[in-house]
mmCIF file of the N, C-alpha and C atoms, coordinates in Angstrom:
data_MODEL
# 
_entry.id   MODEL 
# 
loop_
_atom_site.group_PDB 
_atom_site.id 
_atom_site.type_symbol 
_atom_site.label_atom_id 
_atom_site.label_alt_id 
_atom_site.label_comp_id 
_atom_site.label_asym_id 
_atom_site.label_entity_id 
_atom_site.label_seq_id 
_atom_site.pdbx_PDB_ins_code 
_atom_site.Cartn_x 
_atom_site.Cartn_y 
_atom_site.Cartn_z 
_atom_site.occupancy 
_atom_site.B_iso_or_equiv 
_atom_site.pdbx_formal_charge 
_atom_site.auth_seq_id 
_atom_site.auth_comp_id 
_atom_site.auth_asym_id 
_atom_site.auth_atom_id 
_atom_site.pdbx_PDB_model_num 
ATOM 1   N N  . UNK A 1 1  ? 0.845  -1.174 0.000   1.00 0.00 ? 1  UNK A N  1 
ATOM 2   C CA . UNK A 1 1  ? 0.000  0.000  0.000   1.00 0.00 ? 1  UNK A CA 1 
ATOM 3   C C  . UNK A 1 1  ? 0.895  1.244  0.000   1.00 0.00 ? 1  UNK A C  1 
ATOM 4   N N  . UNK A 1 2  ? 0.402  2.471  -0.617  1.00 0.00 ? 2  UNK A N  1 
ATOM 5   C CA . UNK A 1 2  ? 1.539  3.455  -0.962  1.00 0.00 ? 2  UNK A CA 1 
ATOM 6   C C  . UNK A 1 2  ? 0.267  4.434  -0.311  1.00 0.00 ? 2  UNK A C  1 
ATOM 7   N N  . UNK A 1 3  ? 0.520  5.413  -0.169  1.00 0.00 ? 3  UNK A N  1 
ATOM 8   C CA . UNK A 1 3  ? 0.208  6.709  0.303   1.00 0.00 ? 3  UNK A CA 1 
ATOM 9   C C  . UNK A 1 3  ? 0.719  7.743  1.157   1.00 0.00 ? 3  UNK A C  1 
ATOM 10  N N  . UNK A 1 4  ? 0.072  9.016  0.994   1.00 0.00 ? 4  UNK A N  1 
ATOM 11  C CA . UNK A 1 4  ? 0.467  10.128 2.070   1.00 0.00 ? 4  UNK A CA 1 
ATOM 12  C C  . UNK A 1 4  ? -0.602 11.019 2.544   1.00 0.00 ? 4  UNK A C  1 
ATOM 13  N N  . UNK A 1 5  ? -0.361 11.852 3.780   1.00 0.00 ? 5  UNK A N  1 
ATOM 14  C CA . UNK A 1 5  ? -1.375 12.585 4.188   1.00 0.00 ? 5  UNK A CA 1 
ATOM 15  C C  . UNK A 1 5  ? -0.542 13.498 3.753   1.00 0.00 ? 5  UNK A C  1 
ATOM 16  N N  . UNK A 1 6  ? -1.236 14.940 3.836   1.00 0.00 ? 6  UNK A N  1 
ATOM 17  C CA . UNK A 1 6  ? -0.403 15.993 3.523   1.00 0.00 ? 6  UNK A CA 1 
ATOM 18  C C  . UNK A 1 6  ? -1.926 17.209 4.571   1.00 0.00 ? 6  UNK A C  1 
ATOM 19  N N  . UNK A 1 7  ? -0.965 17.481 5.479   1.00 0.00 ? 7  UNK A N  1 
ATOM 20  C CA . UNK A 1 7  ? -1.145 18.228 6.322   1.00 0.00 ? 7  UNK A CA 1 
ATOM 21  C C  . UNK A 1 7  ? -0.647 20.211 6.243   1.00 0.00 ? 7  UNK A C  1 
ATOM 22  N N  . UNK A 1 8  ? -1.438 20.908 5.676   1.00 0.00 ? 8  UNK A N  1 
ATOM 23  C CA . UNK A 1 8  ? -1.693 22.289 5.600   1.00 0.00 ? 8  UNK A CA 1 
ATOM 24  C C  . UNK A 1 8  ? -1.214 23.309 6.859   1.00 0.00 ? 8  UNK A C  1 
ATOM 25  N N  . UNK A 1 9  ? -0.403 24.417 6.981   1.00 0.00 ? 9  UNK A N  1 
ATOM 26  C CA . UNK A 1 9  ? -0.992 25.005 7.817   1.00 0.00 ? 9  UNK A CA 1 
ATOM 27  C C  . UNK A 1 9  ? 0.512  25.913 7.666   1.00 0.00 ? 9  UNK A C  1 
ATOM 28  N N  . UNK A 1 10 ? 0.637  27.109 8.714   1.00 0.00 ? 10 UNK A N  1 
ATOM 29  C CA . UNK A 1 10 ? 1.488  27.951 8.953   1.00 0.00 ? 10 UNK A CA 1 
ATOM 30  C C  . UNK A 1 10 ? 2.360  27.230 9.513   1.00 0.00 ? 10 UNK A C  1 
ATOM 31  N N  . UNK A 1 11 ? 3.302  27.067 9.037   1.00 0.00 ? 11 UNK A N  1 
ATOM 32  C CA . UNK A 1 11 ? 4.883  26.381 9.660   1.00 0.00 ? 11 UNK A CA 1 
ATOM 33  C C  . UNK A 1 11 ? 5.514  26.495 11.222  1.00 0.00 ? 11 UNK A C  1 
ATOM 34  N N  . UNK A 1 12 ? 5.077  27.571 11.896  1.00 0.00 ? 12 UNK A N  1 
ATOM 35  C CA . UNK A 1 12 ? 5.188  27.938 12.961  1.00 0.00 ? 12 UNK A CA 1 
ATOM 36  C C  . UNK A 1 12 ? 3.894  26.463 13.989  1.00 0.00 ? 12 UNK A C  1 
ATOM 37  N N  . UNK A 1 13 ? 3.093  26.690 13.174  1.00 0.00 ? 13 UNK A N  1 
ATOM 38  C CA . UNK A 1 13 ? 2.159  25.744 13.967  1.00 0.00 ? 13 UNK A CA 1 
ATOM 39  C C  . UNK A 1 13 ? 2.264  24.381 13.619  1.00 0.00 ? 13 UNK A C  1 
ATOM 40  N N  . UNK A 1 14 ? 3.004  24.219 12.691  1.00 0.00 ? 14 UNK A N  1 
ATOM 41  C CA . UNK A 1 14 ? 3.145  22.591 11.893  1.00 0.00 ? 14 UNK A CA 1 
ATOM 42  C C  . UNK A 1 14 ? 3.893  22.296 12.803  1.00 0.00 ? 14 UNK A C  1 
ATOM 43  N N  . UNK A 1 15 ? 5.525  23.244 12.735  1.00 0.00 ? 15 UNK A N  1 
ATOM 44  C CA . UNK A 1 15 ? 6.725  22.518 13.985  1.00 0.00 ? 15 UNK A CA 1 
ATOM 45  C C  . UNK A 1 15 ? 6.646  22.010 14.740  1.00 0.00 ? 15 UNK A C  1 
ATOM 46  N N  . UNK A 1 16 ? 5.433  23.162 16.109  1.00 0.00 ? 16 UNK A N  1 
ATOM 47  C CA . UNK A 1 16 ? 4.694  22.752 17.260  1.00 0.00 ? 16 UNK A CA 1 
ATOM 48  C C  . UNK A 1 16 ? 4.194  21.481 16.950  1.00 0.00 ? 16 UNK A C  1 
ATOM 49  N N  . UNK A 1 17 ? 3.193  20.889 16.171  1.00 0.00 ? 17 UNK A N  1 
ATOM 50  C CA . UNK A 1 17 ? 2.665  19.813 16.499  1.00 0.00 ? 17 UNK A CA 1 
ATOM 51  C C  . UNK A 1 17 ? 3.844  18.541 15.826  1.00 0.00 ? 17 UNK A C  1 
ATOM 52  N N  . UNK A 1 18 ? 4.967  18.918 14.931  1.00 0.00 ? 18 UNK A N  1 
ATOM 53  C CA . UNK A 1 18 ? 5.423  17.896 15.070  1.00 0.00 ? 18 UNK A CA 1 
ATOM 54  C C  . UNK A 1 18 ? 6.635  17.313 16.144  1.00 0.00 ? 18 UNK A C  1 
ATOM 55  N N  . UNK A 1 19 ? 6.296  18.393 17.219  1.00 0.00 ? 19 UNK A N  1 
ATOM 56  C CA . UNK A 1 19 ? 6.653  17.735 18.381  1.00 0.00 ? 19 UNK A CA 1 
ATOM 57  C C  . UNK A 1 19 ? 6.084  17.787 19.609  1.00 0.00 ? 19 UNK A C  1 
ATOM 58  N N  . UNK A 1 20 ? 4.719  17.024 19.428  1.00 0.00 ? 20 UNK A N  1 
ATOM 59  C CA . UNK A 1 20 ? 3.151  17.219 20.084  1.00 0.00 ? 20 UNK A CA 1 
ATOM 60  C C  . UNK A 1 20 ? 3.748  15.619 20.404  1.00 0.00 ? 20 UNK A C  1 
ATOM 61  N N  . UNK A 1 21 ? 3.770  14.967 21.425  1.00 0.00 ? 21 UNK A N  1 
ATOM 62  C CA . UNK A 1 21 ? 3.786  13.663 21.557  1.00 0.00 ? 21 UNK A CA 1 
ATOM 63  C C  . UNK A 1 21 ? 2.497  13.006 20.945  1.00 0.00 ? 21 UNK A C  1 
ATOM 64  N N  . UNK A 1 22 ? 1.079  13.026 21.245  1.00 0.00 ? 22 UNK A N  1 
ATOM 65  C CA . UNK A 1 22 ? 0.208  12.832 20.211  1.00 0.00 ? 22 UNK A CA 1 
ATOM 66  C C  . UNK A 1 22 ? 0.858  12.215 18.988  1.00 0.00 ? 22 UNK A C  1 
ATOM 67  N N  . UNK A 1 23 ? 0.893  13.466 18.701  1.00 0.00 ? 23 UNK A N  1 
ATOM 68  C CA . UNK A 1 23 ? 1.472  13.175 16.660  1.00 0.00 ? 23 UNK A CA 1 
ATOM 69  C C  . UNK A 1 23 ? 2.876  12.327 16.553  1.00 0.00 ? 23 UNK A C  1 
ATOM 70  N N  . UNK A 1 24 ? 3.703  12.522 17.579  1.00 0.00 ? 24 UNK A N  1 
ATOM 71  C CA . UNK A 1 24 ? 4.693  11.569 17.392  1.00 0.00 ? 24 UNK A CA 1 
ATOM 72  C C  . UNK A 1 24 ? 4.577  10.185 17.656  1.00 0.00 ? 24 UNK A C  1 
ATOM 73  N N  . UNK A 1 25 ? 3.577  9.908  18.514  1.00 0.00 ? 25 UNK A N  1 
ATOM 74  C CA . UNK A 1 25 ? 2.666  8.214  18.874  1.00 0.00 ? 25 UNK A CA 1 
ATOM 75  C C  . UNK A 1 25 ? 2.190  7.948  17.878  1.00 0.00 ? 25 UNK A C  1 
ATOM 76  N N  . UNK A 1 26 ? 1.148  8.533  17.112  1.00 0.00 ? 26 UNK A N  1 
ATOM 77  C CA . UNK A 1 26 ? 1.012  7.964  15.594  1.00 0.00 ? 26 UNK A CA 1 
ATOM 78  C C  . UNK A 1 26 ? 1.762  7.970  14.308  1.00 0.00 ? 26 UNK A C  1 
ATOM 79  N N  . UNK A 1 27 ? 2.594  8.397  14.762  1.00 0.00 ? 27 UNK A N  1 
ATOM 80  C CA . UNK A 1 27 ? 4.029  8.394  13.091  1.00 0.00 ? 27 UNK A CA 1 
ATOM 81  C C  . UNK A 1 27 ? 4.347  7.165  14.018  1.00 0.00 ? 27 UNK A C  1 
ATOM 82  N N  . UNK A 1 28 ? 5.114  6.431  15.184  1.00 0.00 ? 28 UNK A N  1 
ATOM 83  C CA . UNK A 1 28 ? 5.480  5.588  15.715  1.00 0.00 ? 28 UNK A CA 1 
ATOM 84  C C  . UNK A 1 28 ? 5.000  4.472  15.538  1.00 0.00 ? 28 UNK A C  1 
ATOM 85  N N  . UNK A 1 29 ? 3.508  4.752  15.732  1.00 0.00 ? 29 UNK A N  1 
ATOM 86  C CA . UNK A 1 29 ? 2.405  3.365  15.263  1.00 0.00 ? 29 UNK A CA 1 
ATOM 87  C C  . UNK A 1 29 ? 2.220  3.165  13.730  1.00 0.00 ? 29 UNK A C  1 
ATOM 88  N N  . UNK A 1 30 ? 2.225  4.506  12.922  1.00 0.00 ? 30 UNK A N  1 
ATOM 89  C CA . UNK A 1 30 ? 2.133  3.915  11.515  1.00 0.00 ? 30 UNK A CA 1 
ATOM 90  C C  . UNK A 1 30 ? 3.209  3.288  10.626  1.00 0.00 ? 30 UNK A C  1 
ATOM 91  N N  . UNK A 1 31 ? 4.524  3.502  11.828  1.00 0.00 ? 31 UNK A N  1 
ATOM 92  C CA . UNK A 1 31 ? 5.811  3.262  11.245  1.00 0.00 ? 31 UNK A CA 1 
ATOM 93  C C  . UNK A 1 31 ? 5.568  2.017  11.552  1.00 0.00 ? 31 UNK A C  1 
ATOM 94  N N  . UNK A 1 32 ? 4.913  1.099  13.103  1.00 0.00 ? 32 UNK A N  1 
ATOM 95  C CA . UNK A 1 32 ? 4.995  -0.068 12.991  1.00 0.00 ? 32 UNK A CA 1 
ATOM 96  C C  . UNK A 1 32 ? 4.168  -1.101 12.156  1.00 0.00 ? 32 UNK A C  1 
ATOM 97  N N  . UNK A 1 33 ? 3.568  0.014  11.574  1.00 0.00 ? 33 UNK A N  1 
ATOM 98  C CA . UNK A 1 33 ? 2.610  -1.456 11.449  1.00 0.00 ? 33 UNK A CA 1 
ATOM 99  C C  . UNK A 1 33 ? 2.654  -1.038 9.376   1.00 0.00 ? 33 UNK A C  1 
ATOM 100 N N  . UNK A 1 34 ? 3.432  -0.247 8.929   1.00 0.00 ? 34 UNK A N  1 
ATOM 101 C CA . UNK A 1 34 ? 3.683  -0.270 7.418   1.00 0.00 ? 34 UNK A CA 1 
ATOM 102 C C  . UNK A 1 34 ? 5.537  0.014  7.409   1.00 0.00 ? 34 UNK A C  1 
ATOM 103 N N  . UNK A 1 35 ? 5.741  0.245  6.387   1.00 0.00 ? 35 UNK A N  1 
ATOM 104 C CA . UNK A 1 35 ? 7.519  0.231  6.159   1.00 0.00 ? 35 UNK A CA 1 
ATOM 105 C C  . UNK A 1 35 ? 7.496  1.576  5.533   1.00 0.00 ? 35 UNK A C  1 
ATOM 106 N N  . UNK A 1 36 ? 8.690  2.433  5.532   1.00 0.00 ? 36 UNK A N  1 
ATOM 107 C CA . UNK A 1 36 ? 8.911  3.813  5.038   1.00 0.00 ? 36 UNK A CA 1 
ATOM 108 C C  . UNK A 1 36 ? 7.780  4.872  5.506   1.00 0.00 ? 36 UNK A C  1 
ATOM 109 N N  . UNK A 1 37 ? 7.739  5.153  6.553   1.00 0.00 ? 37 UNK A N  1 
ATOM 110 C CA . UNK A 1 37 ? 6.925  6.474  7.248   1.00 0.00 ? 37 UNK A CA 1 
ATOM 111 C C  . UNK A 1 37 ? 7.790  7.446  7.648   1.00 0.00 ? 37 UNK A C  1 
ATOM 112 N N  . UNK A 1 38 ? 7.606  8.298  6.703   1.00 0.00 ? 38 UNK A N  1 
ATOM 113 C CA . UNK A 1 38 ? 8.541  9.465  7.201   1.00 0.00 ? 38 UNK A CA 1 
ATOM 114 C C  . UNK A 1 38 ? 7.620  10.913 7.289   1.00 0.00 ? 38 UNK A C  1 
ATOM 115 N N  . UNK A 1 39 ? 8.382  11.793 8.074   1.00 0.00 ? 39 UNK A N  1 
ATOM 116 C CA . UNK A 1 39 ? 7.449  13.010 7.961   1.00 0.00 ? 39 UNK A CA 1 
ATOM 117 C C  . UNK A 1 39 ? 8.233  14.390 7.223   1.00 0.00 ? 39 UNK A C  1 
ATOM 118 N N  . UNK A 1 40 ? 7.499  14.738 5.864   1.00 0.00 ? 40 UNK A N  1 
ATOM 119 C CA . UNK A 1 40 ? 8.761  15.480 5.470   1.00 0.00 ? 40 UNK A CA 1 
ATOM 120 C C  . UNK A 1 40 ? 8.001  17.034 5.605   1.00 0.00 ? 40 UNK A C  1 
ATOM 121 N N  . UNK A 1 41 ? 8.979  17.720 5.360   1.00 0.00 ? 41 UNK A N  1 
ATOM 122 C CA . UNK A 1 41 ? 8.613  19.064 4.917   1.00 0.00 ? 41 UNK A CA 1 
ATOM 123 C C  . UNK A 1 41 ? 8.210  19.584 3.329   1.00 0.00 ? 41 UNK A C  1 
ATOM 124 N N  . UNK A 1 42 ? 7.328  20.092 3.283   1.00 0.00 ? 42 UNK A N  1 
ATOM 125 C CA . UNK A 1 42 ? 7.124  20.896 1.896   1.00 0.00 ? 42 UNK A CA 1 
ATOM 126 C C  . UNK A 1 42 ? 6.881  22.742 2.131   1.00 0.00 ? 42 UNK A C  1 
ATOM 127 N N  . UNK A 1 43 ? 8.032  23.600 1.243   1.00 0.00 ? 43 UNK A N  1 
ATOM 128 C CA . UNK A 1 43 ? 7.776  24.701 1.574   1.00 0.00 ? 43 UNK A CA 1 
ATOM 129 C C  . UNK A 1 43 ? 7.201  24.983 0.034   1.00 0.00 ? 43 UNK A C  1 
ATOM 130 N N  . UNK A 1 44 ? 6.432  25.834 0.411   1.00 0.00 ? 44 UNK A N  1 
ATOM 131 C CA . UNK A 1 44 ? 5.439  26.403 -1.436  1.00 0.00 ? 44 UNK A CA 1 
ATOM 132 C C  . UNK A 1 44 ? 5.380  27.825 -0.883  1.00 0.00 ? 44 UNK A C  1 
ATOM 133 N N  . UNK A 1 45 ? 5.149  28.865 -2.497  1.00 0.00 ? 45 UNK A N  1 
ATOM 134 C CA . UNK A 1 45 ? 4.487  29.961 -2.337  1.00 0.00 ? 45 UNK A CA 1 
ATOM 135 C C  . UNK A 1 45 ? 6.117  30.896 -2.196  1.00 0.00 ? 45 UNK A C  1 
ATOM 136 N N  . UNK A 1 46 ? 5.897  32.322 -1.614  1.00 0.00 ? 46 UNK A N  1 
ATOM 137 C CA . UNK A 1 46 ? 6.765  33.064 -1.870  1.00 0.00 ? 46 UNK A CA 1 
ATOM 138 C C  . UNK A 1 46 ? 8.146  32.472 -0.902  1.00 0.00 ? 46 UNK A C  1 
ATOM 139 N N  . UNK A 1 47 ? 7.767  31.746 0.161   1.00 0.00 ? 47 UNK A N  1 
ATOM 140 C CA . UNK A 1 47 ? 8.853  31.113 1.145   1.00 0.00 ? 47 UNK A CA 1 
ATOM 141 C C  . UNK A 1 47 ? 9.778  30.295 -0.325  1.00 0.00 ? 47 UNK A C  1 
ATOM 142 N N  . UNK A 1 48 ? 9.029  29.356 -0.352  1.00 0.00 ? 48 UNK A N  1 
ATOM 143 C CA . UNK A 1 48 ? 10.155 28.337 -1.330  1.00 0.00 ? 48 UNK A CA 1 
ATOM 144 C C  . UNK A 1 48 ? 10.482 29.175 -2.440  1.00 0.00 ? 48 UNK A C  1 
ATOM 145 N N  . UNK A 1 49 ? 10.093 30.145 -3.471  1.00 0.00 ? 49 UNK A N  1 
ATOM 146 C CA . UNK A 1 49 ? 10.907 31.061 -4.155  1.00 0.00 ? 49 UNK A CA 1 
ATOM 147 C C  . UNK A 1 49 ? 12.154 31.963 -2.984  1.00 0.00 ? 49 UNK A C  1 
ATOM 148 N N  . UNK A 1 50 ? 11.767 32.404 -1.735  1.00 0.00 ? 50 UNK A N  1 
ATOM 149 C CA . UNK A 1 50 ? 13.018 33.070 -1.324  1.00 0.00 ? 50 UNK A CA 1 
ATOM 150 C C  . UNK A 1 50 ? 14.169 32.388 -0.824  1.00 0.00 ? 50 UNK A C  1 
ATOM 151 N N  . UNK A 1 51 ? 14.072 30.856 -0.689  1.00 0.00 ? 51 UNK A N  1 
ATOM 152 C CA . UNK A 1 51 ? 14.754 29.797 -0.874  1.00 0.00 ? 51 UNK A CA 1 
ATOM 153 C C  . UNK A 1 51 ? 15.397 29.445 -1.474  1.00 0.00 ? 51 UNK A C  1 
ATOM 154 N N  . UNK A 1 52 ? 14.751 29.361 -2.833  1.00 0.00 ? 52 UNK A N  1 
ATOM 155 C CA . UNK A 1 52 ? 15.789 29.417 -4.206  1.00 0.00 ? 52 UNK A CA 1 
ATOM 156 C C  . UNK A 1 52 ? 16.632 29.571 -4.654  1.00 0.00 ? 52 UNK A C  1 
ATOM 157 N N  . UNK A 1 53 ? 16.301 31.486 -4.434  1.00 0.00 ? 53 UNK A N  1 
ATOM 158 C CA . UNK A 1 53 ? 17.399 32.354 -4.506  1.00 0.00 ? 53 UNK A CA 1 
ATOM 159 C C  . UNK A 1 53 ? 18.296 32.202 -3.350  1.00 0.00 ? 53 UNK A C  1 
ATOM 160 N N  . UNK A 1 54 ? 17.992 32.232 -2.400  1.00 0.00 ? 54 UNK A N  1 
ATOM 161 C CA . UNK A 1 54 ? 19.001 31.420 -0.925  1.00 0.00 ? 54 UNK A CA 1 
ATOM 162 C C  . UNK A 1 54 ? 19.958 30.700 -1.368  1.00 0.00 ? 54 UNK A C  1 
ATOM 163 N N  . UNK A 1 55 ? 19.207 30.005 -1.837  1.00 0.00 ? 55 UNK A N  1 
ATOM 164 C CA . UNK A 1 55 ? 20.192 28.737 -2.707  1.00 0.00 ? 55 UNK A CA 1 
ATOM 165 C C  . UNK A 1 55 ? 21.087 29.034 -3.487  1.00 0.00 ? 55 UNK A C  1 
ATOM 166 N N  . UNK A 1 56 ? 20.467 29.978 -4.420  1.00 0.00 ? 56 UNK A N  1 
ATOM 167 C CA . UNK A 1 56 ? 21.607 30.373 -5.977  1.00 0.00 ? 56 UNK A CA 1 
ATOM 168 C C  . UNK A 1 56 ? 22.361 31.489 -5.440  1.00 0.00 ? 56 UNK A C  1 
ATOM 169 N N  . UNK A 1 57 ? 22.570 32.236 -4.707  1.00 0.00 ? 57 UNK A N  1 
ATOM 170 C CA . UNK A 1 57 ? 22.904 32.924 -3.800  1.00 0.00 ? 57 UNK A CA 1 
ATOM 171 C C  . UNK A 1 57 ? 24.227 32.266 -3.503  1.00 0.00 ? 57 UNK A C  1 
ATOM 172 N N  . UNK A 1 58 ? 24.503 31.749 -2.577  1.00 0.00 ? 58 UNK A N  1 
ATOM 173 C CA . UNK A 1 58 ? 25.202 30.710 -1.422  1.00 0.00 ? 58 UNK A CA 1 
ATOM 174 C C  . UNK A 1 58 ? 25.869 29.922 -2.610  1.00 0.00 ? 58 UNK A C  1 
ATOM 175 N N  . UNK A 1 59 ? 25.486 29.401 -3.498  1.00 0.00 ? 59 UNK A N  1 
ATOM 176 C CA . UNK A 1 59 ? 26.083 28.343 -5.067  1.00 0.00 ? 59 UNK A CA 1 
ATOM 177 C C  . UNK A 1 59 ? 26.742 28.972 -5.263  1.00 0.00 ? 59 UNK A C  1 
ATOM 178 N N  . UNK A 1 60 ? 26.343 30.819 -5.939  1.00 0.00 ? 60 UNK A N  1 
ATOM 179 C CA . UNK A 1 60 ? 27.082 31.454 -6.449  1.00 0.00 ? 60 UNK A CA 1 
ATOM 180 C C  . UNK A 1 60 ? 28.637 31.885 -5.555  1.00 0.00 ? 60 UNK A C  1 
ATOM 181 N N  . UNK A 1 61 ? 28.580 32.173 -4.171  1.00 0.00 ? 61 UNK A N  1 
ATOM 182 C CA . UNK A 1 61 ? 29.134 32.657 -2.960  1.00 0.00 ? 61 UNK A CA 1 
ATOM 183 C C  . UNK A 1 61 ? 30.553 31.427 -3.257  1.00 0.00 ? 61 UNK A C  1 
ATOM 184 N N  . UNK A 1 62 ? 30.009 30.714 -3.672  1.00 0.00 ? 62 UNK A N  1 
ATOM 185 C CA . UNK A 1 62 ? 31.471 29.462 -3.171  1.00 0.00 ? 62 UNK A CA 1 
ATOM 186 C C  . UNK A 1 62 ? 31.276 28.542 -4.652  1.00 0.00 ? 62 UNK A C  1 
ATOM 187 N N  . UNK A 1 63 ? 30.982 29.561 -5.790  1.00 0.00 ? 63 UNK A N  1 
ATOM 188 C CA . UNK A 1 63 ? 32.155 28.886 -7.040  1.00 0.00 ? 63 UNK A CA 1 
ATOM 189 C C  . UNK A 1 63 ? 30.915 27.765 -7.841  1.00 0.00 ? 63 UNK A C  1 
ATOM 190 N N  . UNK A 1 64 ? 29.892 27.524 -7.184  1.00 0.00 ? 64 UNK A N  1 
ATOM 191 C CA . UNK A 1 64 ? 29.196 25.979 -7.520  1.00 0.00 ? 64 UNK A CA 1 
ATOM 192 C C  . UNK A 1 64 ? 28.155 26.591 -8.719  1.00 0.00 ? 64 UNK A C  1 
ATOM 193 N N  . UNK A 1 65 ? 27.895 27.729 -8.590  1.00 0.00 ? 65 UNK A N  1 
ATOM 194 C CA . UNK A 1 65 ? 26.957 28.386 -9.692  1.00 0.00 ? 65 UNK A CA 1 
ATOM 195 C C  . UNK A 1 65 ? 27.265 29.341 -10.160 1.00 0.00 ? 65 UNK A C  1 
ATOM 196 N N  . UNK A 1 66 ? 27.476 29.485 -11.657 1.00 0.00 ? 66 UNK A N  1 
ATOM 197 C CA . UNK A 1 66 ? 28.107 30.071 -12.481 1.00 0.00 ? 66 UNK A CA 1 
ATOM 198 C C  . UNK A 1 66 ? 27.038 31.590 -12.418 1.00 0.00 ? 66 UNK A C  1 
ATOM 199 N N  . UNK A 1 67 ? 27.210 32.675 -12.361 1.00 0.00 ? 67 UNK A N  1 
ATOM 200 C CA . UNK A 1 67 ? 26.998 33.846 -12.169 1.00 0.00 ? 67 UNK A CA 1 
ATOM 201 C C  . UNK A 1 67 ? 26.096 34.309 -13.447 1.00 0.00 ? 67 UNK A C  1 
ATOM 202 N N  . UNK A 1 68 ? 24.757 35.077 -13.116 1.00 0.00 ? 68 UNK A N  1 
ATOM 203 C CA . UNK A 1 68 ? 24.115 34.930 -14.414 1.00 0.00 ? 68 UNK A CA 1 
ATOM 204 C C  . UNK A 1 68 ? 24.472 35.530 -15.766 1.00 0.00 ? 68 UNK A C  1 
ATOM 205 N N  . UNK A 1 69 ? 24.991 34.793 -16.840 1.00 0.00 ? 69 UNK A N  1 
ATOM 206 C CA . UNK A 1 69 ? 25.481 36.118 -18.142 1.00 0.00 ? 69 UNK A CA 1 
ATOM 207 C C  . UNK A 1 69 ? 26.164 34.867 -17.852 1.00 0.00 ? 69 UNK A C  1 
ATOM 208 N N  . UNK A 1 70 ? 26.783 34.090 -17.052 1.00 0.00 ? 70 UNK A N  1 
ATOM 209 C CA . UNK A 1 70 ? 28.762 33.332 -17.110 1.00 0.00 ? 70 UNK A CA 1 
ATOM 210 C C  . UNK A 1 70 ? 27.788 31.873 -17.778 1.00 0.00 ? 70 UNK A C  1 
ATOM 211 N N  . UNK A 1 71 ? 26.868 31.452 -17.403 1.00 0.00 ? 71 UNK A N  1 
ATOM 212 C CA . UNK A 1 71 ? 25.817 30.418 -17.832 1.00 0.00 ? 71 UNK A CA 1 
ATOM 213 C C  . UNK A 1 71 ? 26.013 30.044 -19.327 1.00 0.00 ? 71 UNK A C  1 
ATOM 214 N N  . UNK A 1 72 ? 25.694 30.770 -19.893 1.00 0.00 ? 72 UNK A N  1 
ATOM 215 C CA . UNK A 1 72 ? 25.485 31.150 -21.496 1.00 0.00 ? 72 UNK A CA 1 
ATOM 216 C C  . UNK A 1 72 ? 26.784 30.855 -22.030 1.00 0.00 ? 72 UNK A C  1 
ATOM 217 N N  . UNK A 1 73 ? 27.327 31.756 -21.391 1.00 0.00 ? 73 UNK A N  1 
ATOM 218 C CA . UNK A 1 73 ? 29.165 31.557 -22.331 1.00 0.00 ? 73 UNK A CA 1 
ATOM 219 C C  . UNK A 1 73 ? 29.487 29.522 -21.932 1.00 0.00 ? 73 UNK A C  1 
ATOM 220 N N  . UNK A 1 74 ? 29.634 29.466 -20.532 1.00 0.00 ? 74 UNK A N  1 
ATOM 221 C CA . UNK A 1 74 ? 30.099 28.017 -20.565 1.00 0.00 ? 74 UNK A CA 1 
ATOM 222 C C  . UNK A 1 74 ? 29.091 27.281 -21.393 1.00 0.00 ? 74 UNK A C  1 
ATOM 223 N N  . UNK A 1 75 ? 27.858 27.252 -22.067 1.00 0.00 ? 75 UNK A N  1 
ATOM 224 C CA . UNK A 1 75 ? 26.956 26.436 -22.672 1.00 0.00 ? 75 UNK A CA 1 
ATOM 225 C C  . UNK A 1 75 ? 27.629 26.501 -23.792 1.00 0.00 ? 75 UNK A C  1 
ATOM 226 N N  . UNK A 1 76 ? 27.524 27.401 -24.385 1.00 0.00 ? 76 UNK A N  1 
ATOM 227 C CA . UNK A 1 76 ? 28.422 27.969 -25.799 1.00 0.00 ? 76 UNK A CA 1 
ATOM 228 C C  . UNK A 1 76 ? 29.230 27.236 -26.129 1.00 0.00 ? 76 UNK A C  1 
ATOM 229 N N  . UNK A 1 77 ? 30.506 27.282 -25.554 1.00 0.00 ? 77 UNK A N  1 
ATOM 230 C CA . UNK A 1 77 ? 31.948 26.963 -25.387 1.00 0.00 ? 77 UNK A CA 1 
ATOM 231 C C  . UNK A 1 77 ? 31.733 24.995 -25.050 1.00 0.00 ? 77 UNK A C  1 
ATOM 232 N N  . UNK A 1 78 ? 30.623 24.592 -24.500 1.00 0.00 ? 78 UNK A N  1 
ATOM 233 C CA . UNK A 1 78 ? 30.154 23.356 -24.551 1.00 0.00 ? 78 UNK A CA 1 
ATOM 234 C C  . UNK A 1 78 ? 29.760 22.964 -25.588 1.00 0.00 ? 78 UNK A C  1 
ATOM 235 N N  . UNK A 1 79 ? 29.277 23.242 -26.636 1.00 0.00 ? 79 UNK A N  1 
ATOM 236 C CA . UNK A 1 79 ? 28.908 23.040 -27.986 1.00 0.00 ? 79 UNK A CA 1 
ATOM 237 C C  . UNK A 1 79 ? 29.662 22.957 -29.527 1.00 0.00 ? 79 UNK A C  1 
ATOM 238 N N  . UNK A 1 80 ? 30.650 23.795 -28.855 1.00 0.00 ? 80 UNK A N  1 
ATOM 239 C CA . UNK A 1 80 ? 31.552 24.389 -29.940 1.00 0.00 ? 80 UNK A CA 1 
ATOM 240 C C  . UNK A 1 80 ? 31.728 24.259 -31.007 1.00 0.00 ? 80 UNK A C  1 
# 
């Protein structure tokens, strides 16, 4: 059997309950009684875009992402 719940809400209040003993007794019980129960995070909306850039940001900071305009030339020069 495959599935997921997907649980809504302001992140501030998600955290809280995922460390509500409650909610951690039933991830415990659904872990025992199926295989692979995990509880993940999903960020959407303007959070996961300012993330992104977080990301390409920090890539760019230490060499791992080529600077925008530098993209193009290494594609180029890949083709040759």
């Amino acid at each position: 059997m495959v599935g997921f719940f997907l649980l809504e809400g302001k992140r501030s209040r998600l955290d809280v309950l995922r460390r509500e003993e409650d909610f951690i007794r039933h991830v415990l019980e659904a872990g025992a009684a199926t295989a692979n129960v995990r509880v993940q995070t999903l960020i959407a909306g303007s959070e996961a875009g300012r993330l992104v850039n977080l990301y390409r940001e920090v890539g760019q900071d230490l060499g791992l992402i080529p600077p925008p305009g530098e993209a193009k030339q290494v594609d180029d020069r890949a083709r040759g």
